[in-house]
N, C-alpha and C positions, 0 to 999 in steps of 0.2 A: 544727796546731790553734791558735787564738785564740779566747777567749772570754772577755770582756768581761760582768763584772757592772756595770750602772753604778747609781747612787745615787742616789735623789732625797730630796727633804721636800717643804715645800710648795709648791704651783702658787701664781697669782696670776690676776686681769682686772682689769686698770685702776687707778686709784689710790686705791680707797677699801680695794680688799681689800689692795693694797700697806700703804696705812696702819694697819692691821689690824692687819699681822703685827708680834710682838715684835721688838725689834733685833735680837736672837740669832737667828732665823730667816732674815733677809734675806739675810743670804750665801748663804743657800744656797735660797735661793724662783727658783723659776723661772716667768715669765710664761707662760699656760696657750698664747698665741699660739707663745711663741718652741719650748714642749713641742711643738706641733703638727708646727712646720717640722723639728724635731730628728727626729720618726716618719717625716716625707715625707723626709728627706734618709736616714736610714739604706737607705728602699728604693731611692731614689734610687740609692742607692752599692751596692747589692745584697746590702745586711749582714740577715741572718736576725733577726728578735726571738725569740728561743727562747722554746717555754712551758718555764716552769722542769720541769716533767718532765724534760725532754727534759738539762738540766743535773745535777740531781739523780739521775735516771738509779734510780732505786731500784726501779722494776717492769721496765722493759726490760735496764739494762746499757747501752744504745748510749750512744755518744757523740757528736753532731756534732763537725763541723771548724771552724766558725767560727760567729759571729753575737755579738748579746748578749742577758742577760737582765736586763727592768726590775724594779729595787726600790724602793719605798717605805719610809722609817723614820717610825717614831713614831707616826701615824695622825690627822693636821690633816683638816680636814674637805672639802679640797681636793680630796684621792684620790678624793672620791666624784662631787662637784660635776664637775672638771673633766677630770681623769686618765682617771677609770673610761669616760667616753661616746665620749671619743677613741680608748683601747686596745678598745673595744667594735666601734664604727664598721672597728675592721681587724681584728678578730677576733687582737687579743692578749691574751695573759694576764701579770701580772706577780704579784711576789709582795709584800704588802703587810705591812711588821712592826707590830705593833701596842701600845704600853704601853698593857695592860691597865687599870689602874685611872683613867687617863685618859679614858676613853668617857666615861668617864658625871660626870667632874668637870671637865670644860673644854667649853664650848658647842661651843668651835671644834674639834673633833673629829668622826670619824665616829662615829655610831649606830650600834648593834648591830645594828637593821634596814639601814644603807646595810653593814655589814660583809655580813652574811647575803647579800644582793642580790649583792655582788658574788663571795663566794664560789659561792655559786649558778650564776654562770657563767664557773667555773673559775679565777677568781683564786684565790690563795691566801693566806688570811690566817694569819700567822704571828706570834711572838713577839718584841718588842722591851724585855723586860722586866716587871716590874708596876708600878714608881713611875720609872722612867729614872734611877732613883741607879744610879751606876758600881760593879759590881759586884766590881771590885778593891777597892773604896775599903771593903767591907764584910767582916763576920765568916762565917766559915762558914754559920753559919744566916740571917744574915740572905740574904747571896749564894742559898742553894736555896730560900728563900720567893721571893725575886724570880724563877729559874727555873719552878719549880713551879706556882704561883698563874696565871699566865698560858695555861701552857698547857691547864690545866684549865679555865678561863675561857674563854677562847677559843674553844674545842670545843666548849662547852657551848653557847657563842650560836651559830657557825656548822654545826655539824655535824661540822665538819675535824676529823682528827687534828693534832695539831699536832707537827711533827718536826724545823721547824728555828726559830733565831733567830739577830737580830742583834743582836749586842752594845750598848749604849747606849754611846753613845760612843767605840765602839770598842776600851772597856778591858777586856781580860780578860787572864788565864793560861792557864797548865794546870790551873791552879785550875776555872775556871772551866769548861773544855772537859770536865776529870772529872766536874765536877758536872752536866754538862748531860747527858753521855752516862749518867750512872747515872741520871738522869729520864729519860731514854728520846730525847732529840735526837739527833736523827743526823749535821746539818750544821748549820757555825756560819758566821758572815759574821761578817766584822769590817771595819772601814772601814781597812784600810794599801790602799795602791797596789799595784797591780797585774794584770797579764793570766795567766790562765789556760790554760798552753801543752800540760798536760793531768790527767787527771782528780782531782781533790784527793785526797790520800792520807787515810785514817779517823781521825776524830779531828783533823784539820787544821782552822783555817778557810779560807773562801773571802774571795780580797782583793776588791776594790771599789773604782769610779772614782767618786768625788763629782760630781756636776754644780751647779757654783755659777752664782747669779744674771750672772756676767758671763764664761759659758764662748758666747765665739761659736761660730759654728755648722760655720767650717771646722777650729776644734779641736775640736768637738763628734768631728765626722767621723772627724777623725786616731784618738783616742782611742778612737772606738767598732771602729778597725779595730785596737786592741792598737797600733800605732805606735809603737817603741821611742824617735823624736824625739819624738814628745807627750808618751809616759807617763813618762819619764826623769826631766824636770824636779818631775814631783807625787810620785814616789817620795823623789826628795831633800827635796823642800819636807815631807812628811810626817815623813821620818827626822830632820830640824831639828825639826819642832814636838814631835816623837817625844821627842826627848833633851832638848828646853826644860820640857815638861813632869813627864818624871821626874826633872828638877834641883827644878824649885819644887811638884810634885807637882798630885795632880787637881784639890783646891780652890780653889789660889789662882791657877793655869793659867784652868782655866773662868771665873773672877773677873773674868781679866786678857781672857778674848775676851770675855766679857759684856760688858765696859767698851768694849772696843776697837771692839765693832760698834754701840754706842748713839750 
């Protein structure tokens, strides 16, 4: 078994929408071209796009043996422009997190009508928080409003239930994992490295391969097939930025890549 969560944020066309994005975005923007060839090379290589059903597994139980499944964080307004017609045109589904009180206060976001649309045909629109503060970084109650708030938001505009999210930034506990499950989440996604060799145990999160603006397309490959050469390297480079982090902690960390990407 392999299976391969990968990660996305924003897409990109050309250089106006490049100049668009905030600095802190660009690492990880990937040109809606190079998204394209990254779809035609997985079938190329015979690698499955799972609908997350089919990962989640929470009506059937089955499991597939390999493939991956796409996610979107945060909800730029990209996913709809240029993600949503691509994964459409092949008849994929991916699952898209969404910081709820961002709709409706950043232009460059999706609409609650392009969410709807796209849940509508079987995406799944999910929870990446309500304000994207890191939810370590916060009090008990503030932490289960950012839970909370979202999911019920969410619902409300698409219809979905909402059962899983992704951590904002990747920071959570056990803190966190309790508090999502006593709201009623069933799976978590956190952004560490790694391949999925079989079905997450309850309460666990599920790891996830980042896709950055300069991941070519035959690591693209390596990485989508779980590749213990490819993924080796991102697990160490994570477990570094991992332990840089909890030395100078979340604030001045994020401070310190805000800087570093402008």
């Amino acid at each position: 078994m392999s299976i391969v969560v990968l990660m996305y944020h924003a897409l990109y066309r050309g250089e106006a929408e490049w100049d668009s994005l905030a600095a802190e975005e660009r690492p990880y923007a990937v040109a809606s071209e190079v998204f394209e060839q990254q779809l035609d090379a997985l079938s190329a290589a015979g690698i499955p796009v799972l609908d997350p059903e089919e990962l989640l597994g929470h009506s059937s139980g089955a499991w597939p043996k390999k493939g991956v499944v796409l996610t979107f964080d945060d909800g730029h307004e990209s996913f709809y422009r240029h993600a949503f017609p691509l994964l459409r045109k092949r008849g994929y589904r991916a699952i898209f997190f969404i910081t709820s009180d961002l709709v409706e206060a950043r232009d460059d976001f999706c609409s609650w009508d392009a969410l709807r649309e796209m849940a509508d045909q079987g995406n799944w629109i999910q929870a990446h928080g309500k304000t994207h503060r890191f939810l370590s970084d916060l009090s008990r109650q503030e932490a289960t409003e950012e839970l909370s708030v979202p999911a019920r938001v969410i619902a409300a505009h698409t219809g979905q239930p909402i059962q899983s999210i992704s951590f904002p930034g990747g920071r959570f506990g056990a803190r966190e994992i309790e508090l999502g499950r006593t709201l009623g989440y069933r799976s978590f996604f956190g952004s560490f490295v790694g391949v999925l060799r079989q079905p997450a145990k309850e309460g666990s999160a599920i790891p996830r391969i980042a896709i950055r603006h300069n991941t070519n397309l035959g690591t693209f490959v390596a990485l989508a097939k779980g590749s213990e050469i490819a993924v080796l390297p991102r697990q160490l480079a994570y477990r570094l930025k991992n332990y840089v982090r909890s030395l100078l902690g979340n604030r001045i960390y994020h401070g310190l890549y805000r800087k570093l990407s402008s």
